[in-house]
C-alpha positions in Angstrom: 1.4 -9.6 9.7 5.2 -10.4 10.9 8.3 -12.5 10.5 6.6 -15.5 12.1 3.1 -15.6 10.1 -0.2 -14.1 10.4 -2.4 -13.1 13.6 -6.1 -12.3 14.7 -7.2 -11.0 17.4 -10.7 -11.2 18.1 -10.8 -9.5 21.5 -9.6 -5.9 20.3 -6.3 -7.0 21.2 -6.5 -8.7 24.4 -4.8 -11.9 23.0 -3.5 -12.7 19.4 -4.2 -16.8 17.9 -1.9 -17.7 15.0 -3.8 -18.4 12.2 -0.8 -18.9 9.6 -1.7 -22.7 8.9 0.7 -23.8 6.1 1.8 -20.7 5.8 6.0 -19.9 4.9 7.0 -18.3 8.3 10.6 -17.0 8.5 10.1 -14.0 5.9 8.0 -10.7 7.0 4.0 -10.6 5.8 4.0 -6.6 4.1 0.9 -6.5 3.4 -2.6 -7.6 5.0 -5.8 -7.0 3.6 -9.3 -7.8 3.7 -12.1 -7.7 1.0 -15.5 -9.5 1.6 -14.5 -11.7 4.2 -11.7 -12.6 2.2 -8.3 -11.9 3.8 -5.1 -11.8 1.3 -1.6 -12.0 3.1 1.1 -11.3 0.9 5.1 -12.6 2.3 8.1 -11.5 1.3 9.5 -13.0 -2.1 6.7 -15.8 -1.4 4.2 -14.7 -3.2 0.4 -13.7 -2.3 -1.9 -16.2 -0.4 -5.4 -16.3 0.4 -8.2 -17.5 3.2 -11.9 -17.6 3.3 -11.8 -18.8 6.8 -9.7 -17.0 9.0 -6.9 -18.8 8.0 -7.9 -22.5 8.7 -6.9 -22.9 4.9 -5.1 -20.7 2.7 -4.7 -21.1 -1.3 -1.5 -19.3 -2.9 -3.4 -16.5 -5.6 -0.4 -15.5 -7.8 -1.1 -16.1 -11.3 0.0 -13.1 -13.5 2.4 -11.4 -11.1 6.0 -11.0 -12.5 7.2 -9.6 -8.6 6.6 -11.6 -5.4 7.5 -8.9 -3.4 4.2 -6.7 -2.6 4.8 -3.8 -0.2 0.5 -3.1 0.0 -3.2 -3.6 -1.0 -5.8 -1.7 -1.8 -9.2 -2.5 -2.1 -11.0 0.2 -4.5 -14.7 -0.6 -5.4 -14.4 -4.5 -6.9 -11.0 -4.2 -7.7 -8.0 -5.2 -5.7 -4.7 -3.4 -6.5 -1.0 -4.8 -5.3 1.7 -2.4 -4.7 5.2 -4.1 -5.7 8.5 -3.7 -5.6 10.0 -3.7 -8.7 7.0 -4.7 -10.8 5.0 -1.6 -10.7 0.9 -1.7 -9.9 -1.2 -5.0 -10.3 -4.6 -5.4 -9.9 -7.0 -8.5 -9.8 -11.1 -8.9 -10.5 -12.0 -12.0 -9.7 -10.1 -12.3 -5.9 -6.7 -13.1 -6.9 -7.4 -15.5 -9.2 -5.5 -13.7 -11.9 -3.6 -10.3 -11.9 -2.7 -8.0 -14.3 -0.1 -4.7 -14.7 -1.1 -1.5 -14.7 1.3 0.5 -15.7 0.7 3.1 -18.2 3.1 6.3 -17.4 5.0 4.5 -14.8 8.7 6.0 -15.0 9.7 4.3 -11.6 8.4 0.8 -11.0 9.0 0.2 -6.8 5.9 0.9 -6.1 5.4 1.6 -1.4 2.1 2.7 -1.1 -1.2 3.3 -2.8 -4.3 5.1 -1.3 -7.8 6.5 -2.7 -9.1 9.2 -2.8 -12.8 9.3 -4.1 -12.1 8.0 -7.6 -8.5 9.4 -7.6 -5.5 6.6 -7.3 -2.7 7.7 -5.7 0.7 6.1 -6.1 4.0 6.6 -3.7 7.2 5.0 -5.3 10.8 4.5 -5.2 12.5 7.8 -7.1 9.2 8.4 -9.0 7.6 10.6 -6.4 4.0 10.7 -6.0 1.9 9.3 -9.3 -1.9 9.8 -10.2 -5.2 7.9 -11.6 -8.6 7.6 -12.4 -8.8 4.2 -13.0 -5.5 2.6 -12.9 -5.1 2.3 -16.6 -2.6 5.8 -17.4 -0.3 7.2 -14.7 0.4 10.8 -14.4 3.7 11.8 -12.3 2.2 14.5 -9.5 5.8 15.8 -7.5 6.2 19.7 -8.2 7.3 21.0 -5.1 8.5 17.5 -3.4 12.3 17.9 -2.2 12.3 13.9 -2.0 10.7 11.4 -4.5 11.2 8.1 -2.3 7.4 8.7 -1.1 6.3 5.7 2.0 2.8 6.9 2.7 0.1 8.9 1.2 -3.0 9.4 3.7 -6.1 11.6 2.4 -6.6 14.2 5.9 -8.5 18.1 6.4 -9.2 18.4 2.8 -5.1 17.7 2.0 -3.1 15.4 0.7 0.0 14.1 3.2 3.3 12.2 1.1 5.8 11.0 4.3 8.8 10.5 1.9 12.5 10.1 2.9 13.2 13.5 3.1 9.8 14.5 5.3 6.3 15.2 5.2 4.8 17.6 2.3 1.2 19.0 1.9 -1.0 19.5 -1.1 -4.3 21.4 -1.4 -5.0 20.7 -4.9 -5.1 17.1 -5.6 -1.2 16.3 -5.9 -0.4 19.1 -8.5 2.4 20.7 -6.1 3.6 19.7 -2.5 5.1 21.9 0.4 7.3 20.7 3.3 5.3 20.7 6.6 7.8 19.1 8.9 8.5 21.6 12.1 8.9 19.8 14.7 10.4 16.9 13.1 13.6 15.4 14.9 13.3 12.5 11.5 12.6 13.6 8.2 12.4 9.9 6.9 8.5 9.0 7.3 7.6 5.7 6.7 3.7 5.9 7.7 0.9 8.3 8.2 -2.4 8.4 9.5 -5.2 10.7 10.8 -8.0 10.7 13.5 -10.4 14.0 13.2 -7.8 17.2 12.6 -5.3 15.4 13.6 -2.0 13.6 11.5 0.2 11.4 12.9 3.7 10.5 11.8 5.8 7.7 12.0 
């Protein structure tokens, strides 16, 4: 996803094909995903879109969203959640067709990342700090021990939990209930993304 519209590769990288057809282009694409061969692009302030074709068409998928501006996806089991950024957590049954808030204990509604972790929701926002579900229906604020509550990324990695917030990288071992820093080393505490291969965590 850029500033320019969506691209696949289908040579691991090789070369990239533009496959934003009718797309808006001009305003960045946050958020990519992909859920049974369907791929669901969402652009700034435009609204979410939708192809079942690698992009020859896509169909705008919107109905029920009060915020356009969607900073991430995640697929859990049938479901489809959409992170936004002012109007909390959304989620969708039937492909985008129709979305609905999920809210429920939300104090915080800027919403930057959302991850899974077995049949735990995990929720990183804008001043909230880190938030918790089973289901998406009730939120429950999980941020004892985090010295910033603007949380970017949440990755499941060793058994742990990793927030990268503004203020650094923290560490839980039971599930969210507290967080400690684990930044030496850093030159940048601000962490927008995180990831893990085997033992290993990588920071952004």
């Amino acid at each position: 996803g850029t500033d320019k519209g969506i691209y696949m590769s289908s040579n691991s990288g090789s070369s990239w094909t533009d496959i934003s057809n009718g797309l808006p282009k001009y305003k960045p694409y946050f958020a990519i995903e992909l859920k049974d061969n369907i791929l669901f692009a969402a652009n700034y302030s435009r609204g979410i879109y939708k192809t079942a074709n690698n992009g020859t068409n896509w169909y705008r998928c919107e109905n029920g969203l009060n915020d356009l501006l969607i900073n991430k996806f995640l697929v859990y089991g049938s479901y489809i959640f959409a992170a936004s950024l002012g109007g909390g957590v959304y989620v969708t049954v039937n492909y985008g067709e129709n979305w609905y808030p999920k809210n429920t204990g939300f104090q915080g509604h800027c919403v930057y990342t959302m991850m899974n972790n077995g049949t735990m929701l995990y929720a990183g926002t804008q001043g909230g700090g880190v938030y918790y579900s089973n289901n998406g229906s009730t939120w429950i604020n999980l941020s004892s021990g985090l010295a910033s509550t603007i949380v970017y990324s949440i990755i499941n990695a060793n058994s742990s939990l990793f927030a990268g917030t503004y203020g650094g990288i923290f560490k839980s071992t039971n599930n969210g209930n507290n967080w400690y820093g684990v930044n030496n080393g850093l030159l940048d505490s601000v962490t927008l993304s995180l990831t893990s291969n085997g033992t290993s965590v990588f920071a952004g």
